[in-house]
Structures are given as structure tokens and as C-alpha cells.
C-alpha positions as CSV (number, residue, x, y, z in Angstrom):
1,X,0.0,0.0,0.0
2,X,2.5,2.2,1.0
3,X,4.0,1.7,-2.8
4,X,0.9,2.5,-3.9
5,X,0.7,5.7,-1.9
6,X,4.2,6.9,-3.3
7,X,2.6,6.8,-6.7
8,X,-0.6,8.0,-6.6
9,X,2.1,11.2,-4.9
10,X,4.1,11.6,-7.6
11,X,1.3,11.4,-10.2
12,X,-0.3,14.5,-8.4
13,X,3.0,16.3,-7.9
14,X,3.2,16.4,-11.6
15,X,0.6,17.9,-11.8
16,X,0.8,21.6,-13.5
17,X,-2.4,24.3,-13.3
18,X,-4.3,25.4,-16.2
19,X,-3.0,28.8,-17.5
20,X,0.8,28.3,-17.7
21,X,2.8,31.6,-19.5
22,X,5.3,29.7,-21.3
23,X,5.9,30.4,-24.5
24,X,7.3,29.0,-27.7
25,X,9.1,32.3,-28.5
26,X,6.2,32.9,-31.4
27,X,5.1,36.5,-32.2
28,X,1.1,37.0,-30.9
29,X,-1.3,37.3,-33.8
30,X,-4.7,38.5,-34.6
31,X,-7.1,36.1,-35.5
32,X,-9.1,33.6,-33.3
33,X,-9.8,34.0,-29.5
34,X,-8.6,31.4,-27.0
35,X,-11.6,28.6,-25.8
36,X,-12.8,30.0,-22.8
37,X,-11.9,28.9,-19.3
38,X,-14.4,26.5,-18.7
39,X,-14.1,24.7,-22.0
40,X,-10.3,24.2,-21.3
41,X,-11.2,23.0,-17.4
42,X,-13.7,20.7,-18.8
43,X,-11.3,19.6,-21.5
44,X,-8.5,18.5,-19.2
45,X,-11.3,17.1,-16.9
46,X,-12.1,14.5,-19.9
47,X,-8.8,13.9,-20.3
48,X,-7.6,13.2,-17.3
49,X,-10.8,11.0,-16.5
50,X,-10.1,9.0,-19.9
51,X,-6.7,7.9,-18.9
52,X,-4.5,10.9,-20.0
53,X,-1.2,11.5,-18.6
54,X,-0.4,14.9,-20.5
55,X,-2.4,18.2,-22.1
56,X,-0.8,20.9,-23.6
57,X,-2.9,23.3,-25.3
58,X,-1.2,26.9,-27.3
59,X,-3.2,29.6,-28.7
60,X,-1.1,31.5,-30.8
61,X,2.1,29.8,-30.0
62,X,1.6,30.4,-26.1
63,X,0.8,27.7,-23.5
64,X,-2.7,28.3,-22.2
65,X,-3.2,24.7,-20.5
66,X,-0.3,22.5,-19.1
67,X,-1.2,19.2,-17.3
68,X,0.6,16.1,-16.1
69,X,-1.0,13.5,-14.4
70,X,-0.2,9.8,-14.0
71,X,3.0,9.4,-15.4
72,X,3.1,12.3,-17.2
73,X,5.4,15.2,-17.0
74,X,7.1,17.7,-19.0
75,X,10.8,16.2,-19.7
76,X,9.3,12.8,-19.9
77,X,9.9,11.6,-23.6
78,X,6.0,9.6,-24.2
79,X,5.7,6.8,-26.7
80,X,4.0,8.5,-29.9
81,X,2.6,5.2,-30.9
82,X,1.3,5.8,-34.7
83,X,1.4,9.7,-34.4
84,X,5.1,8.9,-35.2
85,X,3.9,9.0,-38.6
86,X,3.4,12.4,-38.9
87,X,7.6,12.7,-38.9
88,X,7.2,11.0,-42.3
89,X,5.1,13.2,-43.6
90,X,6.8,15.7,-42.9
91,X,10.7,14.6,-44.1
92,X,8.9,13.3,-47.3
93,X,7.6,17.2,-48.6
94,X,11.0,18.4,-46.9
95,X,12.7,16.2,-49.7
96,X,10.0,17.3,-52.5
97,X,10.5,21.1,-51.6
98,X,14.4,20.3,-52.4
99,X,13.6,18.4,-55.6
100,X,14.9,15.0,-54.1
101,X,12.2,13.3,-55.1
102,X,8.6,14.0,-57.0
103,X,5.6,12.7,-54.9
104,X,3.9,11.1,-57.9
105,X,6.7,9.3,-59.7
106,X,6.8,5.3,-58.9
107,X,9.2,4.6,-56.4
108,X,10.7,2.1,-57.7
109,X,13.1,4.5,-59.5
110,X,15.0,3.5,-56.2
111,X,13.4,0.3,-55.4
112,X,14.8,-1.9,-57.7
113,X,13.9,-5.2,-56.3
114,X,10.3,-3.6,-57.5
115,X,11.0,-3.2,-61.0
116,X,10.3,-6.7,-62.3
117,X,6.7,-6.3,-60.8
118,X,4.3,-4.6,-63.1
119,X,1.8,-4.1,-60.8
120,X,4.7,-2.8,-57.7
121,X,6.6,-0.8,-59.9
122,X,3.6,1.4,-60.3
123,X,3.3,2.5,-56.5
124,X,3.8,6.1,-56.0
125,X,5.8,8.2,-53.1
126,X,2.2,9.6,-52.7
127,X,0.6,5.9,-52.6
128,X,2.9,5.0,-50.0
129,X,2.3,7.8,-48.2
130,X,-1.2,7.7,-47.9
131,X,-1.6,4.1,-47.6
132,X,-3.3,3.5,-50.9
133,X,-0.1,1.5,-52.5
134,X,-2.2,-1.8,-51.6
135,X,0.9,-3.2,-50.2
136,X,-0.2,-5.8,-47.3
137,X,-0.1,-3.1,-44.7
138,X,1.5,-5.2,-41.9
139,X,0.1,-6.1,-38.8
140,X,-1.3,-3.4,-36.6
141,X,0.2,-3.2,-33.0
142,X,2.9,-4.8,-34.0
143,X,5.2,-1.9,-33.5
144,X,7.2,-4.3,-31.2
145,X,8.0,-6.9,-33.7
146,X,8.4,-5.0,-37.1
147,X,10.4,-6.6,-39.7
148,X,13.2,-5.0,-41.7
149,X,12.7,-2.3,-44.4
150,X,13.2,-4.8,-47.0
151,X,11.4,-7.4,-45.7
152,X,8.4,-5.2,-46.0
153,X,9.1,-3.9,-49.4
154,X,9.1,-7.9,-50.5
155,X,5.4,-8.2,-49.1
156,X,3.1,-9.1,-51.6
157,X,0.1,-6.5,-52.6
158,X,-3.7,-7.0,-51.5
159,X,-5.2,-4.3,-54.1
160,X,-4.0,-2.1,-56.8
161,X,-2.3,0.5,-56.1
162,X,-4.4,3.5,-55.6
163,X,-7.4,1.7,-55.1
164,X,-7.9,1.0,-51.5
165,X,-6.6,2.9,-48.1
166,X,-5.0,0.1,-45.7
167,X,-3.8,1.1,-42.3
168,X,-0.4,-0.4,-41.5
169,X,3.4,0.1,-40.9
170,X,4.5,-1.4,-44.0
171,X,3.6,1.6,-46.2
172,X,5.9,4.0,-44.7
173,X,8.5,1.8,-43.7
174,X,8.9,1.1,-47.6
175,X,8.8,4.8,-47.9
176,X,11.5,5.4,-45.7
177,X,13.6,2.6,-47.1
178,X,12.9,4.4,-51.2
179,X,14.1,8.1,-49.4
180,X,17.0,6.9,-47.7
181,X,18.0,5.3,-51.2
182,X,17.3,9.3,-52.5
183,X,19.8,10.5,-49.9
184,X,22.3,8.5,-49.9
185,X,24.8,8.5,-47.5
186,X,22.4,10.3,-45.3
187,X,20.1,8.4,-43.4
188,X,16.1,8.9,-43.3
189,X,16.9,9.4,-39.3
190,X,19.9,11.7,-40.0
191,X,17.8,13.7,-42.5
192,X,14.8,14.3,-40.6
193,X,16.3,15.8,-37.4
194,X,18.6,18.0,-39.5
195,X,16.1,19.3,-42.0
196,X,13.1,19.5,-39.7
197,X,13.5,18.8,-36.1
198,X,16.9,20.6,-35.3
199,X,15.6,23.9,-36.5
200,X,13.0,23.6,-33.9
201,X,15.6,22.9,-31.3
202,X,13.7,19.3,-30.8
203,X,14.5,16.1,-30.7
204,X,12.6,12.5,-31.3
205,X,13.9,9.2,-30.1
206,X,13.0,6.2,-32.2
207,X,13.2,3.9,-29.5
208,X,11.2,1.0,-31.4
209,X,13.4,-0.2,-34.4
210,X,12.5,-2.9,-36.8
211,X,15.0,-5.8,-37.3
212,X,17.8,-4.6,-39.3
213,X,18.0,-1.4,-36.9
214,X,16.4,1.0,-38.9
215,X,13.6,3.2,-37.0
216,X,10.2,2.2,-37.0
217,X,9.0,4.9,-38.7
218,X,5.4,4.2,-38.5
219,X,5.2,4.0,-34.4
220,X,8.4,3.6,-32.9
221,X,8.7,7.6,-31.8
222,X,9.0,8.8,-28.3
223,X,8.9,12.9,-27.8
224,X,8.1,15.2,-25.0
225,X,4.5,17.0,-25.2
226,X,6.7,20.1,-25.5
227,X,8.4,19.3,-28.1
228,X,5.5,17.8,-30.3
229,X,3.9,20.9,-29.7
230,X,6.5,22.8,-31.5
231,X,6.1,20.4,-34.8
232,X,2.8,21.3,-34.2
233,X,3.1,25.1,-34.5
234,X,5.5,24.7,-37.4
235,X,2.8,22.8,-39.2
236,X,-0.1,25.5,-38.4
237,X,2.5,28.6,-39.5
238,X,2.4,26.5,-42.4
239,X,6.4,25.9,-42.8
240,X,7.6,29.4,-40.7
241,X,9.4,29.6,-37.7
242,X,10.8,32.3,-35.6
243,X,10.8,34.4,-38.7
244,X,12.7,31.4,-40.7
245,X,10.6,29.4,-43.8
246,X,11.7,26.2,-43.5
247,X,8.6,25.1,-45.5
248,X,7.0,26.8,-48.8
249,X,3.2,26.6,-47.6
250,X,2.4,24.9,-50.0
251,X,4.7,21.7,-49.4
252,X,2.8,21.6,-46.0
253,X,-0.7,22.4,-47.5
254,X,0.1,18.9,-49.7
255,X,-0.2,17.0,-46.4
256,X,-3.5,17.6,-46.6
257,X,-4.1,16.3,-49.8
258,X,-6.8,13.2,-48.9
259,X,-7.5,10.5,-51.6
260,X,-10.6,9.5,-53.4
261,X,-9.8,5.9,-51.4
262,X,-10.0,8.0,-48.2
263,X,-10.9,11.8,-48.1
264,X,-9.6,12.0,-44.3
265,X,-6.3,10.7,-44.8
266,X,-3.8,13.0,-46.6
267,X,0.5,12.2,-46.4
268,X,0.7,11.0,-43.0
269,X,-1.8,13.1,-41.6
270,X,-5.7,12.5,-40.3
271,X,-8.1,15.4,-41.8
272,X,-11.6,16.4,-41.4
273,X,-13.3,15.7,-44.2
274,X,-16.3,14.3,-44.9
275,X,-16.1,10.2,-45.3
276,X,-19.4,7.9,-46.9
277,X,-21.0,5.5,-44.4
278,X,-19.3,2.5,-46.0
279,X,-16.0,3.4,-46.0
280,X,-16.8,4.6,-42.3
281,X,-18.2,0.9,-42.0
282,X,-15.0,-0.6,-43.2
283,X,-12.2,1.0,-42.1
284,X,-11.8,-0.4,-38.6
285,X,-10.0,2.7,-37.3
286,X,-12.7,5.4,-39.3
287,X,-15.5,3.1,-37.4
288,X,-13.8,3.9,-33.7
289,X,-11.8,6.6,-33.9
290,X,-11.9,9.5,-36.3
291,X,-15.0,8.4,-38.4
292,X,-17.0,10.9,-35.9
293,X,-14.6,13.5,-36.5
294,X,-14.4,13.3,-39.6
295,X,-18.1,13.6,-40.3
296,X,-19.0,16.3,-37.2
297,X,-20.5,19.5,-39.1
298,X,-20.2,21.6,-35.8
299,X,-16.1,20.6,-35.9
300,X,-13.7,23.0,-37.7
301,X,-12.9,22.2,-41.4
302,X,-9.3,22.9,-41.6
303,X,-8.5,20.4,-37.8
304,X,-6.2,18.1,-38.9
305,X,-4.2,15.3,-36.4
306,X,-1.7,12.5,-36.0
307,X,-3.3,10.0,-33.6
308,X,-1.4,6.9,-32.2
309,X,-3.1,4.1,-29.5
310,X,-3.6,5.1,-26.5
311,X,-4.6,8.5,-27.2
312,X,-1.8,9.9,-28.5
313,X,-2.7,13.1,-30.4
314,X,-1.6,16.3,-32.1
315,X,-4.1,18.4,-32.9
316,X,-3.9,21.8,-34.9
317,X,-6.7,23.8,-36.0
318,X,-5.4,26.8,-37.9
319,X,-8.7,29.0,-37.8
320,X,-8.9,28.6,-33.8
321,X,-4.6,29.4,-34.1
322,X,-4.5,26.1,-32.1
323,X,-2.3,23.2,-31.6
324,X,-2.9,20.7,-29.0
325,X,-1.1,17.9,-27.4
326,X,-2.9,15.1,-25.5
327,X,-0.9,12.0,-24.1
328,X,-2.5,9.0,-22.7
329,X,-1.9,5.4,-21.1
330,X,-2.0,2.3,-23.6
331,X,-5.5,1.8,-22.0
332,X,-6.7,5.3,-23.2
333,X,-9.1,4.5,-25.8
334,X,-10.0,1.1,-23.2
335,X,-10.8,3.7,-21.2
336,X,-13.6,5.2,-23.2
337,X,-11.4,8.8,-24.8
338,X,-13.3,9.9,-27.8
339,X,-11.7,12.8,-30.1
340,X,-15.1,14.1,-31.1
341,X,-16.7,14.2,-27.4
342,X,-12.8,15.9,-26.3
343,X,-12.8,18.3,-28.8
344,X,-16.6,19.8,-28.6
345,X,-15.6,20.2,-24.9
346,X,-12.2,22.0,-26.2
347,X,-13.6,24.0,-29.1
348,X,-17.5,25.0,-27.5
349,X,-20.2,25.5,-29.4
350,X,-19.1,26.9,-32.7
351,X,-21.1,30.4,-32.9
352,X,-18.7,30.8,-30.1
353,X,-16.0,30.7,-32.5
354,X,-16.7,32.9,-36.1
């Protein structure tokens, strides 16, 4: 008991009140107000009652809501789970922007062991990126046990490419393996931190790797709510920070490019857009998870996320000049979290919000 005691301490010591003055070293700018008071209380409420362990909401680049509980806290590195794929995203456009590689050309200009496959050798960066290549997508949860990069380039397709949206780690573990190929001697790892992360003065820690080493691109991330929240910001100032362009906005705007195979998918990232019933039906993850977004009329149309298990989510909402970090246990979504009933308590009633 007294073990017990200890931790239920140190969860509450982590605790951090609503309202913090930190800042991301962003400029204020018109434009949106912040949620009011009681929306971001009753936010954090539903988080924290849904098994979250961090929340950390900006409004125009400054910290308005900072919460730890459980295990959380604010130099604790947390397990992205499949919002790791956002990274990909982003490092693939980082690479178009430079010309390294065109989103729509086959990528087995680098694959070569795809070549001799007329049905493979059509795949597109772009197919790969939005999970529409109709690779076999690999098993999900699996994050533990993920084979190498070639290994999952050899796996054989389910559907023509372009055809169907399947939800997996093989798609952008192949994508890593074609882009590495692109930069040669540089790895995707290397790559990423320099071109995007570093700039942000951020790091990510791909503590899951598949078999040969390589990260596991599709889940194996670990980053501080902090520092997400930065990626974040960069993505909502559409490429700019602290004065600097990293991005073109339209290289980021091309993230959230969806497909006819699934409108609320775009490169890596989730989007709300409106999604038929039957897709809704048989997507497993559109049926539990952002399905309800996706279709909400009342939600903002330019929200966009990465989500992993447990709860793991980035959210930015450009109109609202909001970006929004919410960590939970493996047992978050066990535990009854829903993004649409979170986010109506986060964003109010939208005639709130013109």
C-alpha cells in the first residue's frame, strides 16, 4: 500500500495548473480568440478521466493549458505510438521542396527489387504515403515486432495501387527505405532531425526499431509534449518559424491532400473531411476513432491530427490558431477517450467561435 501511496504522490506532484505563461518564443497574432476557461477545465477534466497522462494546449504559439497526471510530466519523452507518422510526412515534402524526389513518380526509381513487378513498380511516393499503394499493410500493434525495411518492401500487394486505403506500418516503412535510397549516405533518421526537427531545437527518439535497426517509422517515436507541440506550431504557421521558412506553404498544405480511397487521410496526416458510411463501416480505425470527427458538421474544417493508440494526439486547428497535445496510457481509448466528445468540450459551441 505504501507503494501504492508513493505513486498516486508523484502522479499529483506532476501535476501543472491550467493557465501556464510559457511560451514558444512565437510573435502574438490577430485572429481567433482562446476557448474560454471552462471549456479548457472541462477539457482536461475529460482527459484526465479518460486515462491521460499529459495536455498541452497553445493559442497563438503560447501555452494556455499544461497538465501532467499519472505518469506524465514535461521532460518525460512519451511513446508517440502511430502519431510517429506524422515525422514522415513531414521529411517526405522536406525532400519534394528540395527536388529530391517528386511525390507522384513510382518509387521504384529507387526500389529496384520492384521493377520486375508490373503491378509494384507502379506504386507512387504519394501511394505509399497515404496508404493506398495496396501493399499488405503489416500487422497493426505490432510496432514491437516489425520486420526489416526490405522485408516489407518484399510483401506481396492486396489491391492495386491507388485503389484502397489500408492502415499499417508497411507503407511507410517502404517509404523510408525508397528516401534513404534518395539520400544517400544520409540516413532517413539523419535527415529528418537535420532538415526538420533541429531547427525547432527538438529532438525524437525512435526507440522501437525494426530488425535490421532502422527506426520504425510508423510508431516507434518517443517525444516530449513540449516538443510535439513545436512540430505542431510549425505545421499551423504553415512551414515558418521564428521568422525562418523552412517550409514553402504549399509543401505543407500537400499533407492535406486526402484521396478519393479515403478523403480523411492526406501524407501521414488525419483530416476532417467528410467520409461515406461505407468506408466509415469498413475501415476499422474510421468506425472507432476518427470516423465521428471526420463527419462532425459543428467541428472546424481545416482540424487536422496525427493520432497513435492510447490517445496519442496532435491536434492543430489553424482557424482557432491552435495546436494541442494530449498523451495517454495504452489503456486510453480502453478507457472510453473519444476525439469528437474531447474536442466539442475544447472548441464549445461553434457560434462561439466565427
Amino acid at each position: 500500500m505504501r507503494v501504492r501511496a508513493f505513486w498516486r504522490w508523484i502522479a499529483a506532484a506532476m501535476v501543472v495548473s491550467l493557465g501556464s505563461a510559457t511560451s514558444f518564443a512565437q510573435a502574438p497574432a490577430p485572429g481567433a480568440t482562446a476557448p474560454p476557461q471552462a471549456a479548457l477545465e472541462a477539457a482536461a477534466r475529460y482527459s484526465a478521466d479518460h486515462g491521460g497522462e499529459a495536455l498541452l494546449v497553445l493559442h497563438d504559439g503560447r501555452v494556455i493549458v499544461e497538465r501532467y497526471d499519472r505518469a506524465g510530466g514535461p521532460d518525460r519523452p512519451h511513446w508517440l505510438a502511430s502519431g510517429s507518422k506524422s515525422f514522415v510526412g513531414l521529411a517526405a515534402v522536406a525532400a519534394a521542396q528540395e527536388g529530391r524526389l517528386r511525390l507522384d513518380d513510382p518509387a521504384s526509381e529507387v526500389l529496384e527489387e520492384w521493377r520486375n513487378d508490373p503491378n509494384k513498380a507502379r506504386i507512387t511516393y504519394r501511394q505509399l504515403l497515404t496508404m493506398t499503394s495496396g501493399l499488405q499493410p503489416g500487422e497493426r500493434g505490432g510496432a514491437l515486432r516489425a520486420p526489416a525495411w526490405t522485408a516489407m518492401a518484399a510483401a506481396p500487394l492486396i489491391a492495386p495501387p491507388g485503389s484502397r486505403f489500408l492502415y499499417g506500418p508497411f507503407h511507410l516503412n517502404v517509404f523510408a527505405l525508397a528516401l534513404e535510397r534518395k539520400l544517400r549516405p544520409e540516413t532517413f533518421e539523419a535527415y529528418l532531425q537535420r532538415r526538420v526537427l533541429d531547427p525547432l531545437g527538438v529532438r525524437v527518439e525512435w526507440r522501437i526499431r525494426c530488425a535490421d535497426g532502422h527506426p520504425q517509422v510508423a510508431s516507434g517515436a518517443f517525444m516530449t509534449a513540449r516538443d510535439w507541440a513545436k512540430v505542431g506550431e510549425l505545421v499551423r504557421r504553415r512551414g515558418e518559424w521564428n521568422g525562418r521558412r523552412l517550409f514553402e506553404p504549399r509543401w505543407i498544405d500537400e499533407l492535406f491532400r486526402g484521396t478519393d480511397a479515403n478523403p480523411a487521410y492526406g501524407l501521414t496526416w488525419w483530416l476532417k473531411r467528410p467520409v461515406a458510411p461505407a468506408l466509415v463501416r469498413s475501415v476499422p480505425l474510421l468506425r472507432r476513432l476518427w470516423g465521428p470527427v471526420a463527419n462532425a458538421p459543428d467541428l472546424p474544417a481545416d482540424l487536422v491530427a496525427a493520432a497513435g493508440a492510447g490517445g496519442q494526439r496532435l491536434y492543430v486547428v489553424p482557424s482557432r490558431r491552435l495546436v494541442v497535445v494530449r498523451f495517454g496510457d495504452l489503456r486510453g481509448e480502453g478507457r472510453g477517450f473519444r476525439d469528437v466528445e474531447f474536442l466539442r468540450l475544447l472548441l464549445g459551441p461553434p457560434t462561439a467561435h466565427p
